[in-house]
Residue, then its C-alpha position, 0 to 999 in steps of 0.5 A: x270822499x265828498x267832491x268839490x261843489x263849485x257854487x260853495x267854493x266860489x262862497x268860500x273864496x268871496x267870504x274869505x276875501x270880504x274877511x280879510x279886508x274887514x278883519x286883517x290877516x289876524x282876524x282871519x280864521x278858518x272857524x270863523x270862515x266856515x261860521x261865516x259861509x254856514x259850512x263845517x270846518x271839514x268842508x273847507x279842508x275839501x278845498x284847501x290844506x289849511x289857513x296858509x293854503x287858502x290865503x295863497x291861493x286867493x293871493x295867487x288867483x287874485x294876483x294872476x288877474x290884476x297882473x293880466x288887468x294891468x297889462x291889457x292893451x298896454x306895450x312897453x313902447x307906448x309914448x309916456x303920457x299914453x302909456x301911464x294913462x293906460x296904467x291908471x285906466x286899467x287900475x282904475x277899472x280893476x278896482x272899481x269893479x273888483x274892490x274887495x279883491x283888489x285890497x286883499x291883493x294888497x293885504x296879501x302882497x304886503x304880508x309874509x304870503x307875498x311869494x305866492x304871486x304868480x312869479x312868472x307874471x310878475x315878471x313879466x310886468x315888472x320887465x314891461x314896466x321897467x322897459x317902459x320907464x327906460x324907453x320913455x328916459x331914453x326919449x326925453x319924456x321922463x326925468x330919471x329918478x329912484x323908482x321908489x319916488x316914480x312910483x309914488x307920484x305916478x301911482x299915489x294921486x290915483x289910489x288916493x281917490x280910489x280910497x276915498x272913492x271906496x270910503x264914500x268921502x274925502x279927507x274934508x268929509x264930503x261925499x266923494x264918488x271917483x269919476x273919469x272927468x277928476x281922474x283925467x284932471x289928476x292924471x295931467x297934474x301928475x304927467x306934468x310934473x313928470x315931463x322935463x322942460x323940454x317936452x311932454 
């Protein structure tokens, strides 16, 4: 039996996330990956069980990173507008430096194969997240509010111009490129709409 060949595994894993962007899990293969990659098949079997194994092992190794990439410097007891500008910093970052990866999270985390994050990071994301919230309503600087509408507002503006960053241009058609200066001006915007009259 053939060993694991690393340099060809790292292909394979960078092929098959540059096709589920561009392709969608439907389009997916394992033939047309390893038509892609100039490997057999059999090869990519060395690596994973089958389409469903491959899908979630990218979903939990990309997951596991984004996870440890969002929480870096980041603590549940940072003050709001500190710690949101810490969220948009570190999402920002991951993206733009990993672009393929972080669209295939998400393709992948909206799918059946969503269960294949890592749960124990997850959670632990999720908790911080939710102590953070509650800590900074506890403090008077956020208005308390369902968290599918938090997460819309907060989060939204920033994936907006990450996308249009990543499509080169705005819905006006002008050459768009994401810059700190725009992100920090945006960011402001969002805090104050989220800050209650009596403080920020």
């Amino acid at each position: 039996m053939r060993g694991r060949d690393l340099n060809k595994e790292r292909l394979v894993r960078d092929t098959a996330i540059q096709m589920l962007v561009e392709q969608g899990l439907q389009g997916f293969s394992m033939n047309k990956l390893a038509s892609a990659c100039s490997i057999s098949v059999a090869t990519l079997y060395i690596y994973y069980k089958d389409k469903d194994d491959l899908i979630r092992k990218l979903g939990a190794d990309i997951g596991s990173r984004h996870m440890d990439a969002l929480l870096n410097g980041f603590s549940p007891d940072m003050r709001f507008r500190e710690g949101i500008r810490k969220q948009w910093e570190n999402r920002s970052q991951f993206y733009l430096k990993y672009p393929l990866e972080a669209m295939c999270a998400e393709i992948i985390r909206y799918s059946p194969y969503g269960e294949c994050m890592d749960k124990k990071k997850l959670r632990a994301f999720k908790d911080a997240m939710s102590a953070f919230v509650q800590n900074a309503i506890d403090r008077g600087e956020l208005k308390p509010m369902p968290v599918e509408a938090f997460w819309s507002i907060v989060y939204g503006p920033l994936y907006t111009l990450l996308r249009f960053h990543s499509q080169g241009s705005s819905l006006a058609g002008r050459k768009f490129v994401f810059t700190k200066e725009l992100m920090l001006q945006t960011l402001e915007i969002v805090l104050d709409a989220l800050s209650p009259a009596t403080g920020k």
